[in-house]
Every structure is written in structure tokens, then in C-alpha cells.
C-alpha positions as CSV (number, residue, x, y, z in Angstrom):
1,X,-25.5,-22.7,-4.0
2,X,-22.6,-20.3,-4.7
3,X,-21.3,-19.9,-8.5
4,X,-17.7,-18.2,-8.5
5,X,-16.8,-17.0,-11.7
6,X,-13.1,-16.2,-11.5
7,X,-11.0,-14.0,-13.4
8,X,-7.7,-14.6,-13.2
9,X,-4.6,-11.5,-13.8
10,X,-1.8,-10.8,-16.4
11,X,-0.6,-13.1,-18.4
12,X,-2.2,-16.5,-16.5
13,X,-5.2,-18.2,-18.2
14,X,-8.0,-20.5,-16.4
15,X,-5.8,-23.4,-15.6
16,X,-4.2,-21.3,-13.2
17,X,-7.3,-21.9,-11.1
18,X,-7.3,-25.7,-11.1
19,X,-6.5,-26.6,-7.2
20,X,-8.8,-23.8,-5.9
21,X,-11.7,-24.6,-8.5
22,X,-11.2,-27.9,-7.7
23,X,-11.8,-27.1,-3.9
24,X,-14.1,-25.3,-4.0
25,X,-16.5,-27.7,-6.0
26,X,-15.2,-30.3,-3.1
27,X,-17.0,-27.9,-0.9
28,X,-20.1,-27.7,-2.3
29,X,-20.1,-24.6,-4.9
30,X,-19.9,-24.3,-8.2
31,X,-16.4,-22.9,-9.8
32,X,-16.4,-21.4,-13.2
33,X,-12.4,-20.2,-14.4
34,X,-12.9,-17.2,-16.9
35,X,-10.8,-18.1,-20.1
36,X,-9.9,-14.6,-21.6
37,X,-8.7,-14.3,-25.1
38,X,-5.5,-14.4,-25.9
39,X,-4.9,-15.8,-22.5
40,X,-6.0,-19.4,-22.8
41,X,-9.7,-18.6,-24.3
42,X,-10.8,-17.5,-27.7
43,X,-8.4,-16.8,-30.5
44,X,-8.3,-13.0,-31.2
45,X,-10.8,-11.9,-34.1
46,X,-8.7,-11.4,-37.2
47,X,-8.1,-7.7,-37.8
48,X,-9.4,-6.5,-34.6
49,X,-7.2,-6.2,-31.3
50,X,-7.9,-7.5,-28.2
51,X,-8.7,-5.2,-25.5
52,X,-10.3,-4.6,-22.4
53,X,-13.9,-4.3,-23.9
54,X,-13.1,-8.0,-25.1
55,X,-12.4,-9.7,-22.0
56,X,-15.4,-8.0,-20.4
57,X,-17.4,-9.8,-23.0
58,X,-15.8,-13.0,-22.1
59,X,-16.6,-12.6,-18.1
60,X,-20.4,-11.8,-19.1
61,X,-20.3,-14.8,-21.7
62,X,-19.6,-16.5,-18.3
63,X,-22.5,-14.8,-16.4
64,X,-25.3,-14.4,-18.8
65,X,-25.8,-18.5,-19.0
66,X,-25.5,-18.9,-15.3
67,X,-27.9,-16.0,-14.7
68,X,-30.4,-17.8,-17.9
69,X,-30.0,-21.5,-16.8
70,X,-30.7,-20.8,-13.2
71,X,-33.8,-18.5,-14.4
72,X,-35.3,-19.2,-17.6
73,X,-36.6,-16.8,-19.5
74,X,-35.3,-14.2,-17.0
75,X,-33.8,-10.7,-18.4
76,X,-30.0,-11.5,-19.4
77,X,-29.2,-8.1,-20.0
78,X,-30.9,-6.7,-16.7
79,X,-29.6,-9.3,-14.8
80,X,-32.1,-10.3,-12.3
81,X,-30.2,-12.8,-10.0
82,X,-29.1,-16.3,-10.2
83,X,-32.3,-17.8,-8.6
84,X,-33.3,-18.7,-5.0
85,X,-30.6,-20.3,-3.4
86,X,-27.8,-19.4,-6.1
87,X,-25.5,-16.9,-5.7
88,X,-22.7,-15.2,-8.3
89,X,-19.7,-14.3,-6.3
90,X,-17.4,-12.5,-9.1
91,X,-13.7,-12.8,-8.6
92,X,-11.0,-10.9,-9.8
93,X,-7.2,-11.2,-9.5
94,X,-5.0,-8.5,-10.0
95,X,-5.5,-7.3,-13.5
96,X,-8.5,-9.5,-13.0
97,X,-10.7,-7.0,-11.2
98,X,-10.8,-4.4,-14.6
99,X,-12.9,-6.5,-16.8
100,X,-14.7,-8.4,-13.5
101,X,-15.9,-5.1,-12.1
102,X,-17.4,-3.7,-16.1
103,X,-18.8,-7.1,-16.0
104,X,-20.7,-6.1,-13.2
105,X,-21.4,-2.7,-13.9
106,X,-23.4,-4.2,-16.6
107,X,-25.0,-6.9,-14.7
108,X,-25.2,-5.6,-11.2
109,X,-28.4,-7.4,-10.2
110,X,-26.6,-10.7,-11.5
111,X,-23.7,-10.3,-9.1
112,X,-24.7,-11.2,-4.9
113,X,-20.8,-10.1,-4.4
114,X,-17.4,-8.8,-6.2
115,X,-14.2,-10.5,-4.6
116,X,-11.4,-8.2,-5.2
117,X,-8.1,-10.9,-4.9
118,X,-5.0,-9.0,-4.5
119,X,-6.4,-6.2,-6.4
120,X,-7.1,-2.9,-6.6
121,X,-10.7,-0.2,-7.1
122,X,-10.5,0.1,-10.7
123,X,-11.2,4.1,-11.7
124,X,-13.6,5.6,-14.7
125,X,-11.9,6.4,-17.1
126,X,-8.1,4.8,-16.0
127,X,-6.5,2.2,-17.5
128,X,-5.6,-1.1,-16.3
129,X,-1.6,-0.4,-16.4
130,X,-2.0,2.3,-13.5
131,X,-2.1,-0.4,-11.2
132,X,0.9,-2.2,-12.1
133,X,3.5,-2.1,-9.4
134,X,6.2,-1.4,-10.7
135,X,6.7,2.4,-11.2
136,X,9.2,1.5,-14.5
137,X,7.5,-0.6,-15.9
138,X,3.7,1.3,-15.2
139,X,5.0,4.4,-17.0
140,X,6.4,2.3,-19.9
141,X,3.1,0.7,-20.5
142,X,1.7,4.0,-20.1
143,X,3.6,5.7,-22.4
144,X,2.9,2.9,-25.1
145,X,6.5,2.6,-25.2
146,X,8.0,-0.8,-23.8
147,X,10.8,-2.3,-25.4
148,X,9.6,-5.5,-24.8
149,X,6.2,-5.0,-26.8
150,X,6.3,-7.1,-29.7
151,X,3.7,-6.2,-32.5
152,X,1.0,-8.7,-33.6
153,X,-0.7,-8.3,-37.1
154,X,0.1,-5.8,-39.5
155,X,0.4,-2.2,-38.7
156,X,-3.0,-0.5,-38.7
157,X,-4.5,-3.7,-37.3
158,X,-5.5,-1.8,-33.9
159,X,-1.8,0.4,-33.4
160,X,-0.6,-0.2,-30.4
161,X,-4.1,-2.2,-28.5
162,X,-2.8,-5.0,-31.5
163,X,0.5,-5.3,-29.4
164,X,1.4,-8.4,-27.3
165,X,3.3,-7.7,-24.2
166,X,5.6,-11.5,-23.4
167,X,5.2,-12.9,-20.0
168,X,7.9,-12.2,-17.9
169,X,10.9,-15.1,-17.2
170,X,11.1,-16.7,-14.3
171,X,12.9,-14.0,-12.5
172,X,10.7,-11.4,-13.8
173,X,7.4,-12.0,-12.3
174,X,8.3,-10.1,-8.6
175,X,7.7,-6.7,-10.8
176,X,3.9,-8.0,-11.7
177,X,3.4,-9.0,-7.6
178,X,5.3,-10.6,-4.6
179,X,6.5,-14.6,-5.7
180,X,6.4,-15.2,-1.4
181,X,5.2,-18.8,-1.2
182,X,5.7,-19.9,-4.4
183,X,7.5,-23.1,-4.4
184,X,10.3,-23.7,-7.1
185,X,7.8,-26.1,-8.9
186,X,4.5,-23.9,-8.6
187,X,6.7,-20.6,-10.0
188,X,8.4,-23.1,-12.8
189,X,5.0,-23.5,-13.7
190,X,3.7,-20.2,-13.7
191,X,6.4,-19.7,-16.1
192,X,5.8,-22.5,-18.7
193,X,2.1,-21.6,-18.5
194,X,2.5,-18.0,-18.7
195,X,0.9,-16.4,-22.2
196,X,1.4,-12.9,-24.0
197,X,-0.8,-10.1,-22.6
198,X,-3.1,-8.2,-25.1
199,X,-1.6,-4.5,-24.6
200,X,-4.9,-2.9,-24.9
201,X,-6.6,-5.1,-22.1
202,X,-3.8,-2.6,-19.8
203,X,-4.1,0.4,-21.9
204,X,-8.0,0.8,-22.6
205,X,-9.4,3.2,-19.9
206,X,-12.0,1.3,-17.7
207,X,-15.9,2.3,-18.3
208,X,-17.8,2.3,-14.9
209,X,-21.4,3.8,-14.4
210,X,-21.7,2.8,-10.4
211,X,-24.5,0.6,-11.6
212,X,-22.8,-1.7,-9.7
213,X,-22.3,0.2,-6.5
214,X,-24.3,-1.4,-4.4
215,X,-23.0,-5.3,-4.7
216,X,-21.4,-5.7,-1.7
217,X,-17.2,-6.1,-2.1
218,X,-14.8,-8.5,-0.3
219,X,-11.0,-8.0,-0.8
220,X,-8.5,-10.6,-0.3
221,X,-5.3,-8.7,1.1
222,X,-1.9,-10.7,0.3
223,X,0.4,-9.0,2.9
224,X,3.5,-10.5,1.3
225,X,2.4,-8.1,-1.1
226,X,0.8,-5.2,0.0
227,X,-0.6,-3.7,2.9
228,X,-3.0,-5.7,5.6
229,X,-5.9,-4.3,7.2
230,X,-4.6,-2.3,9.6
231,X,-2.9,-0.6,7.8
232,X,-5.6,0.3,5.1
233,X,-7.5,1.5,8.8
234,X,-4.9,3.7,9.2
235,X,-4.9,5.0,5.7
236,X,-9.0,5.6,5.8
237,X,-8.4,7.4,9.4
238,X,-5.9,9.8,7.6
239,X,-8.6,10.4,4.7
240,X,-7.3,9.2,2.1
241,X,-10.8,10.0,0.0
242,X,-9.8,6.8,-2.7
243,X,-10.3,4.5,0.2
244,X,-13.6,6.1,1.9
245,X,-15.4,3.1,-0.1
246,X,-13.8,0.8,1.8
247,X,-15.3,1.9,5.0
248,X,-19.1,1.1,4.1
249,X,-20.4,-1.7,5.9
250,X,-21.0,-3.7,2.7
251,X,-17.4,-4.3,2.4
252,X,-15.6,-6.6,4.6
253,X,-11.7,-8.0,4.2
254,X,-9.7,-11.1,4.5
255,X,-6.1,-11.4,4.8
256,X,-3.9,-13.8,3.4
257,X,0.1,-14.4,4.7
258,X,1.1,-14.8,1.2
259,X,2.2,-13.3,-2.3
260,X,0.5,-12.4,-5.3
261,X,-0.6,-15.8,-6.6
262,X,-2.0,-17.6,-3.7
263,X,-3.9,-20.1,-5.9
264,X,-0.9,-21.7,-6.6
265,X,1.0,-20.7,-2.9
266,X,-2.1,-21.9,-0.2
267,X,-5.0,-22.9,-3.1
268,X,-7.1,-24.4,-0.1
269,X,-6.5,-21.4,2.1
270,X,-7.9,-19.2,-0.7
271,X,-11.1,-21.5,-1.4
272,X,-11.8,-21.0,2.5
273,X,-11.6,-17.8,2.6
274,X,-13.8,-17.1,-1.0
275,X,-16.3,-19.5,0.4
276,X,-16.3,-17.3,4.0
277,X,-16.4,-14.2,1.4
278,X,-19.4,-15.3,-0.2
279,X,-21.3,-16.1,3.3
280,X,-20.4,-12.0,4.0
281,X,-17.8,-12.6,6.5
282,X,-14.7,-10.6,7.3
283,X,-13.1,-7.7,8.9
284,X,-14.9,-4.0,8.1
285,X,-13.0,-1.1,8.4
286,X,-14.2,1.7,10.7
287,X,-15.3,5.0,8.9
288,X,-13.2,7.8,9.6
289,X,-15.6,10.4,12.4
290,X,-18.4,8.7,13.7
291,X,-16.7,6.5,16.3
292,X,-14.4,9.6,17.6
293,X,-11.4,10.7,16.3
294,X,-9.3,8.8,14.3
295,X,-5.8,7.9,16.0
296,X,-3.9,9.9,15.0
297,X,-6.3,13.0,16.0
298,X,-6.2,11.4,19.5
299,X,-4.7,13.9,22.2
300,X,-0.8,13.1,23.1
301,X,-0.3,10.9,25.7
302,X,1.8,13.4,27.6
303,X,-0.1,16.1,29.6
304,X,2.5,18.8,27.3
305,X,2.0,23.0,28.4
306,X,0.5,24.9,25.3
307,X,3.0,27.0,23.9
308,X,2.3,29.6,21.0
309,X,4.1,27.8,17.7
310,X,5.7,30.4,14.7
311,X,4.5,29.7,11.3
312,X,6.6,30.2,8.4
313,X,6.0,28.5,5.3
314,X,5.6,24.8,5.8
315,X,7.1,24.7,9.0
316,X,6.1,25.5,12.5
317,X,8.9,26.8,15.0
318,X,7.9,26.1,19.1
319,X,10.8,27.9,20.5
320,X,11.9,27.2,23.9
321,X,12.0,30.3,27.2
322,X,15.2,32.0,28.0
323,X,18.4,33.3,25.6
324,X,19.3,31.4,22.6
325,X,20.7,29.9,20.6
326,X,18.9,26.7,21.3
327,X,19.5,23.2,19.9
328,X,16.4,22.2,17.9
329,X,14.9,18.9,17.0
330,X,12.9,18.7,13.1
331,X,9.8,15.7,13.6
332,X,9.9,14.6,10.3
333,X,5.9,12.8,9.9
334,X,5.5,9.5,8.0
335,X,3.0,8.7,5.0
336,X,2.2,8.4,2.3
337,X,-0.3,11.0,3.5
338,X,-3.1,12.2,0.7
339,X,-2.7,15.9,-0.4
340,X,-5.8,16.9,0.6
341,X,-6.1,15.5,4.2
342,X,-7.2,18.3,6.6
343,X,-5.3,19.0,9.3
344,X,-1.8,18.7,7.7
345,X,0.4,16.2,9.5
346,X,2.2,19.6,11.6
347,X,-1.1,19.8,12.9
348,X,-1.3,16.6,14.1
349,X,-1.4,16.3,18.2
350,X,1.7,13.9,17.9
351,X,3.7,15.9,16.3
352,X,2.6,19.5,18.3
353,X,3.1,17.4,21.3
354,X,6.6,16.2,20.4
355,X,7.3,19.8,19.7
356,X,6.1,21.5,22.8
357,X,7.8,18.6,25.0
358,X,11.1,19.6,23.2
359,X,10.1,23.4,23.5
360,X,10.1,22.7,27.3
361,X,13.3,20.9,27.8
362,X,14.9,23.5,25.9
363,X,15.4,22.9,22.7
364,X,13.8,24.2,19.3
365,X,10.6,21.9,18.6
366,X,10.4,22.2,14.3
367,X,7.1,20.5,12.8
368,X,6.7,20.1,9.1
369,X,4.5,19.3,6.3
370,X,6.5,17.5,3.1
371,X,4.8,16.0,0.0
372,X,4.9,12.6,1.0
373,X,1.7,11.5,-1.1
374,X,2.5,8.6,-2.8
375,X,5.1,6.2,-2.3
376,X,6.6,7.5,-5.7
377,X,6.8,10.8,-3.6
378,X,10.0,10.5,-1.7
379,X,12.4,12.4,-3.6
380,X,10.3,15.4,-3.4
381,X,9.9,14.6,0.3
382,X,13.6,14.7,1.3
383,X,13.8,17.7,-0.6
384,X,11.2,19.5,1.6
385,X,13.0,18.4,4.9
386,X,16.5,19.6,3.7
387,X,14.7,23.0,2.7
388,X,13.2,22.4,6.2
389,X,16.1,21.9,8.2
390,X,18.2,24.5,6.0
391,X,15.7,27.4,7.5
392,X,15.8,25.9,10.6
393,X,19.3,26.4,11.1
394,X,19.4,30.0,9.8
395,X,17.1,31.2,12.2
396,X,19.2,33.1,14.7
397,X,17.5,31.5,17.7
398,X,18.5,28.0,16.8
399,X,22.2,26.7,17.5
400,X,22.9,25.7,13.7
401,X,25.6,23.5,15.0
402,X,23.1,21.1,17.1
403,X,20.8,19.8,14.9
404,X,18.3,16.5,15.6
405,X,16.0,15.2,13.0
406,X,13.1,12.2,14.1
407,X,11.4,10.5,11.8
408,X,8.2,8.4,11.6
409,X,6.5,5.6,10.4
410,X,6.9,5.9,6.5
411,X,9.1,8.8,7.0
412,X,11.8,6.5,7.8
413,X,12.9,5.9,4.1
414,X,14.2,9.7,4.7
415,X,16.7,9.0,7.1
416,X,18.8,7.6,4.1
417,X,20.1,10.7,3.2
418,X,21.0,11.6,6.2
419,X,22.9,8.4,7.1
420,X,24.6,8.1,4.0
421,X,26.8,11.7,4.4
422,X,26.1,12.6,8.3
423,X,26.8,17.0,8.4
424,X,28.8,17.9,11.6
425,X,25.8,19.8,12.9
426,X,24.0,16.9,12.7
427,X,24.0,15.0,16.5
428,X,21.4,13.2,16.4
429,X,18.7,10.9,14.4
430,X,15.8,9.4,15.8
431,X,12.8,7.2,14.8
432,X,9.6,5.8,16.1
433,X,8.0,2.8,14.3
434,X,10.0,3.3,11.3
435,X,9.5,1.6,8.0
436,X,13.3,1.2,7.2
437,X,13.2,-0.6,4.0
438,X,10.6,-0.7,0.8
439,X,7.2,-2.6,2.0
440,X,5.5,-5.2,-0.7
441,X,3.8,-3.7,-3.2
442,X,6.2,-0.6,-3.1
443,X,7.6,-1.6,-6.6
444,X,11.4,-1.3,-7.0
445,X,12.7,1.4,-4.5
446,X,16.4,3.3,-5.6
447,X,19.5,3.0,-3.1
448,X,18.6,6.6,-2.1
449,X,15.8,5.9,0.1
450,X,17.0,2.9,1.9
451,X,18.5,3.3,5.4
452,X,19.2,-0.3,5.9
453,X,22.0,0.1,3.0
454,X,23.0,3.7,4.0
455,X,23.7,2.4,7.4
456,X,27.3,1.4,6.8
457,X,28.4,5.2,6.1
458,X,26.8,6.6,9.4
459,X,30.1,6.6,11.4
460,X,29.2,7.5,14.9
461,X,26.2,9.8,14.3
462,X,24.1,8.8,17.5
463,X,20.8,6.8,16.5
464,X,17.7,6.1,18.5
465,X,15.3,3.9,17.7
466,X,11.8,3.2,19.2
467,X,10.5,0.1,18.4
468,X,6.8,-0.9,19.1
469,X,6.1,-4.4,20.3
470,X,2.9,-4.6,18.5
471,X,4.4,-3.2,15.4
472,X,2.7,-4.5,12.0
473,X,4.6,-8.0,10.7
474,X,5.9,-6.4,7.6
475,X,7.6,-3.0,9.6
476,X,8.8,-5.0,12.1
477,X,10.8,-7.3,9.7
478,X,12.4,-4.2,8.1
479,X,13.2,-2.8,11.6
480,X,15.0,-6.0,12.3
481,X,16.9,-6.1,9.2
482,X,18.1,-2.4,10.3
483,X,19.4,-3.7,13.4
484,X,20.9,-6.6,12.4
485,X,23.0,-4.5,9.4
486,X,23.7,-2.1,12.8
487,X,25.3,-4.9,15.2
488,X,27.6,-6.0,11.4
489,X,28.8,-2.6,11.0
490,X,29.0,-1.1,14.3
491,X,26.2,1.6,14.4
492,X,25.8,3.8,17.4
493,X,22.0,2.7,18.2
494,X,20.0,3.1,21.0
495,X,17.1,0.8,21.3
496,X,13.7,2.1,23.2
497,X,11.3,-0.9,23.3
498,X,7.5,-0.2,23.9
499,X,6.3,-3.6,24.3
500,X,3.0,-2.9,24.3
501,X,2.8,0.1,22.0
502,X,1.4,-0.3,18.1
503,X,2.1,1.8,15.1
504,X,1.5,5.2,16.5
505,X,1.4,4.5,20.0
506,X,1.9,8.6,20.9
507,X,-2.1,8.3,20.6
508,X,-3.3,5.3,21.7
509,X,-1.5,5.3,25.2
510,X,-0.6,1.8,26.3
511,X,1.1,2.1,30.0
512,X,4.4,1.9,29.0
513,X,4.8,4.0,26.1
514,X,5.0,7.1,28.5
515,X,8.3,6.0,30.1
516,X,9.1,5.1,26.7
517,X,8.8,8.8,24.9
518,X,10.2,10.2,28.1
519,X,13.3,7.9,27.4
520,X,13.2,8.4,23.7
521,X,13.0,12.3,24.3
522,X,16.3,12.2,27.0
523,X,18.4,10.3,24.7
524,X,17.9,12.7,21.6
525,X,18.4,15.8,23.5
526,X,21.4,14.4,25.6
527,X,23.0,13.7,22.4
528,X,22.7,17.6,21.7
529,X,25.2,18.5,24.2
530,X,27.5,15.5,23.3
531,X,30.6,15.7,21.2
532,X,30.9,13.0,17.8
């Protein structure tokens, strides 16, 4: 029999549990909600605050008599198993995960499997807060210094770990997760049953030995609220060295088309795919290197001559044959990408392939690298591409009056700028699979980086667009919601489908994305030569 202990996130208590619990007893398995203190289980100790090291006591005063019923006399505090036949599957939600995954820590050989449910890897040593969404609101928390703390108990009564944080109104709960699915009734009730947060459950670092490192780990991906799997491939193929865990074979993922709380959005969904969790099924990610390259370390799809590239600073110049000046076109790559991934992104066979191809057909290829590591990371971005294009157009073999910049993937935020007070050297932007408007789990992105909004103050300034057929849900959407804004104000945009192409298509080669960058590529330099 399976035992799931769950562990629900901020400000929800056990009872938010009550349809899936109640499901998946229906099925077979026992269900046992967590009730955390100050969150619908024990009343706070007088004089002493609640914290993270408390609600990790509650979880194992959860899983110590589960491990001692099912195995009398056995070793509590080792924790040698449930028993033949029963099996702990830990589950945490959101905020969840911190105490759930200590809990284990402590009592790895009690735990058959950690279920991470909308959640994040909890870090030695970092607190719970650095994996709230919300930028704001993360650094106030942070900082110790939200205006919405209220104080509980008398100063010197734990400082500010004795500080409740009040649950957010009904409006407020999008900057704790994605509300998608919730109906009117289920959020109403998230709301009424909503209770004070302890601020030093958020604020306590998290203790981890990697006792626990072997239990095998299952996450549950809301993609109405973060990313899916594919795109968490494409962020292990990049090497992003926080996610290399994911990529072991003892991990395996489920997806769910839903937001943050999907025990009250699709309960039944959620017990089916915790009870397929706890039988080891699920997607696995493939490890970056063993299987080949990654994608996008895949060749070009275009047979492009080498040409000999000019590096100068963080930019790489492929200048065309013949008298200058020429036009030039900046490829402006996508991320987040982590700091330390090796090659760079203006090393990446895309981008040198884009470049040469433009070197050939006469024009300037630029490649770049930018410090687009974080999704917090775009105003220090943009400033590397104007610094970019700035030296681009004082080089004397560039025409600094026929300018292109393309963008890509999560690059496309950056065209905002760009869109919002066109230059008259500027005659053309392009973009291939762009994401053109903040993705769940973002947190609240300015007016700066959004092209969707900046679209109206474009004018004429020529636009192509390359849109993948296979695209990701989530990109597409925010493609679509570009050109819908584009027909309403009257935006010049050219459209190249790839119908068969996926994120990154440049690499993976599907038979019509040739025409397709061949079309992309004409359109962009035509625009060159044409007058706004």
C-alpha cells in the first residue's frame, strides 16, 4: 500500500487537501494531510516563534508513526522503511517542499519517493522566500522588510521569525502562483481558508546533508505556472548546472495543464498522477552529452561556407567580401542562459550559421553574448545589445544607417525597446520562436520588456516573424497575442510559418524549415535596401 503524506504551501492548511485525500483513499492508498503550525495544526509554543525547523517536526510527527506502526520496534530515527508492501511517497507543494525535503533528509530510508508539486529543489543553506515568484515581493521578504508583516508576541519573542505574514486577498494570490483553473467558488475558498504565514518558516535557511539523495524524486509541473518539460530539456541541454539533478534516471516528471493549486483546480487529475508517481512513472529528462549533442550544439541546417569571424569584446563581427560599408544584421540569442555555460551563446552553430549566411549575402553578420541569466536579467540584457549595436555601427565597414537586429526565443522580451522608439537606422526587426510576453512563473514583468504593449509605437519599422508550428503551448499563446495587437494597430509584419519546426528548429532540421530560414533571411536583408 502507498502512504502520501502531503504538505501543503503558504498560507493553506490540511483541509486544502480534502478532494485529492479523499481520492486517493478511493483508490486504494492511504492519504495523510500535514497540518503545520500556525497553518491549521498546532498552536505556536508560547515565547518561541515558529519557523522552518518547526514544521519539519510536524512532517516527521507525521512519518515517524507510519514508519513505527507499519514496523514495530523498528528504528524511528534511522528510518528503516514502511514495511513490505507499504510505501511513503512525501509530497510537497510549493513552499511545501522546504520542510518535506529536511523531513527526508532526516529520514531518508523512511521515504520510497519525494513528490515535488509545483515546486522547486530547495538549496543548503537558502531560505524558503527565494523561491517566491514574485521578484517584489521575494526581496521584501528577504530583506525582513514587508509592509504587510504584522508582529506577533512581544518584541524579543523571536524578532522578526515571531512575525506573521496575512494571506493575500482574493486578488492577491496570482503573486504566490498562477490562479488558472480556479473557479470563482474554489478561489473564494482559498481565500476564506487562507491563514497567516509564520515569517521564519520563509526566512530560516533550509538544512540539507544529501542524506536523502538517493530517494528517487517525481515533480509535478503546472504549466499554467511555470515551465513544462520540454522546456526544462532545453534548459539541462544548455547546462544549467542547478538542474543536472534533474537528469538522473531516478527522477521522472508529470505535467499538469493547470495553475498553482491543482488540488482545488483538477483534485482527481492530481490523485492520478501522484498515484502514477508513486508506481515510478513519468517522463525523464535526457542528460546533457551522452546521447550526442544537445540541440542546440547541433550543426545548422544550412550547408553555410566557413568564414573567419573578428572578435572584439562580446561580440563577433563576420564581415562580408568586397568594399564596404555593408548593412549588418545583430542575432540577438534568447535565455535565460546560466553564466557559466560553455560555449557562450555566439558560439553556438545557430547563431555562427545565421552570421556566415548573412556574411555571404552581403551584409555584416554581428553575434553576441548579453547577461541574460535569469529572468530578473533583462535590463542588463538590453543594455549589452545597445552597447552591441552601438559598436556595430561605428565600425567603418558597417553602413550605420542600415541596421537589422533578430531576436530569439527568450530574447524576444528585448525587442521592446526597440519597438517602443524605432532609430532611423533601424530597418529591420526580426524574430524566430519568440517569447513575446512574460511566461508563468515569470513574476510581474515592467512595461519595458513587453513587445506586445510596445507594439503600438512601431510605425512602419518592417517586422518578421518566424513562427514554429510545434512551438511550446505557452510561447505560442504570447506569439498570438503579438499578432492579434499587430492586425488592431496596423503593424508592418511578415509572417514565416515552419509548420513542422519546434523551438529551435535551426538545429533539429524538419523539411521545411530550410525554405523557411531562406525566406526569413530574404525578407530581413531586402528590408536593408528599402526606404521607411
Amino acid at each position: 500500500m502507498t502512504v502520501f503524506i502531503l504538505v501543503a504551501g503558504v498560507f493553506t492548511g490540511p483541509q486544502i487537501w480534502r478532494a485529492t485525500a479523499a481520492r486517493l483513499v478511493a483508490g486504494g492508498a492511504e492519504a495523510h494531510p500535514v497540518a503545520l503550525a500556525g497553518l491549521g495544526g498546532r498552536p505556536a509554543v508560547a515565547g518561541k516563534a515558529v519557523d522552518l525547523e518547526t514544521h519539519v517536526a510536524d512532517v516527521l510527527a507525521v512519518i515517524d508513526p507510519v514508519v513505527a506502526n507499519a514496523e514495530p520496534g523498528g528504528d524511528v530515527e534511522a528510518g528503516t522503511g514502511a514495511g513490505p508492501g507499504r510505501e511513503v511517497v512525501l509530497v510537497g507543494h510549493g513552499y511545501g517542499i522546504h520542510p518535506a525535503r529536511v523531513a527526508a533528509d532526516r529520514r531518508p530510508g523512511a521515504i520510497a519517493r519525494i513528490v515535488h508539486l509545483d515546486a522547486g529543489l530547495p538549496r543548503d543553506g537558502v531560505p524558503a522566500a527565494a523561491a517566491v515568484p514574485d521578484p517584489s515581493l521575494r526581496e521584501e521578504l528577504s530583506a525582513g522588510t514587508a509592509q504587510e508583516v504584522a508582529t506577533a508576541g512581544e518584541a524579543g519573542a523571536g524578532g522578526m521569525t515571531g512575525a506573521l505574514l496575512p494571506p493575500p486577498d482574493r486578488d492577491g494570490w496570482s503573486r504566490w502562483g498562477s490562479t488558472a483553473g480556479l473557479s470563482d467558488a474554489a478561489l473564494d475558498g482559498l481565500t476564506a481558508l487562507a491563514s497567516p504565514q509564520p515569517l521564519g518558516t520563509l526566512l530560516q535557511p533550509v538544512r540539507l546533508t544529501g542524506a536523502a539523495a538517493a530517494v528517487p524524486l517525481t515533480g509535478v509541473l503546472c504549466t499554467a505556472d511555470g515551465p513544462g518539460v520540454e522546456m526544462l530539456q532545453m534548459m539541462v541541454d544548455v547546462g544549467d548546472p542547478a538542474l543536472r539533478e534533474l537528469a538522473d534516471p531516478r527522477v521522472t516528471f508529470f505535467e499538469l495543464a493547470t495553475g498553482h493549486w491543482p488540488m482545488l483546480s483538477c483534485p482527481g487529475e492530481l490523485a492520478r498522477v501522484l498515484t502514477r508517481a508513486a508506481a515510478g512513472g513519468g517522463r525523464r529528462l535526457v542528460p546533457a552529452g551522452p546521447a550526442g549533442p544537445p540541440a542546440h550544439l547541433r550543426p545548422f541546417l544550412l550547408d553555410v561556407p566557413e568564414r573567419q569571424r573578428e572578435r572584439n569584446g562580446n561580440i563577433d563581427l563576420y564581415v562580408p567580401d568586397g568594399p564596404g560599408p555593408h548593412p549588418a544584421v545583430v542575432f540577438v540569442h534568447g535565455g535565460p542562459v546560466p553564466a557559466d555555460a560553455r560555449p557562450t551563446p555566439r558560439d553556438w552553430p545557430i547563431f555562427r550559421g545565421y552570421a556566415r549566411y548573412a556574411a555571404g549575402r552581403g551584409a555584416v553578420g554581428v553575434t553576441l553574448d548579453h547577461r541574460l541569466h535569469t529572468v530578473t536579467d533583462y535590463e542588463l540584457a538590453a543594455a549589452d545589445v545597445a552597447d552591441a549595436v552601438a559598436r556595430v555601427r561605428a565600425d567603418p565597414r558597417v553602413d550605420a544607417d542600415r541596421v537589422a537586429l533578430w531576436f530569439f526565443s527568450g530574447g524576444g522580451p528585448l525587442m521592446a525597446d526597440w519597438l517602443t522608439a524605432p532609430p532611423p537606422w533601424l530597418r529591420c526587426l526580426a524574430a524566430n520562436y519568440p517569447i513575446l510576453s512574460p511566461l508563468p512563473g515569470w513574476g510581474p514583468v515592467g512595461p519595458r520588456f513587453r513587445p506586445v504593449q510596445a507594439l503600438a509605437h512601431a510605425g512602419r519599422l518592417p517586422l518578421v516573424l518566424v513562427r514554429a508550428g510545434r512551438e511550446d503551448a505557452r510561447i505560442a499563446a504570447t506569439v498570438e497575442e503579438f499578432l492579434t495587437e499587430a492586425e488592431r494597430c496596423g503593424a508592418n509584419v511578415e509572417v514565416v510559418d515552419v509548420p513542422n519546426g519546434r523551438h529551435g528548429f535551426e538545429t533539429l532540421g524538419p523539411d521545411d524549415a530550410r525554405e523557411a530560414v531562406h525566406r526569413a533571411a530574404a525578407a530581413v536583408l531586402a528590408r536593408m535596401t528599402a526606404t521607411r
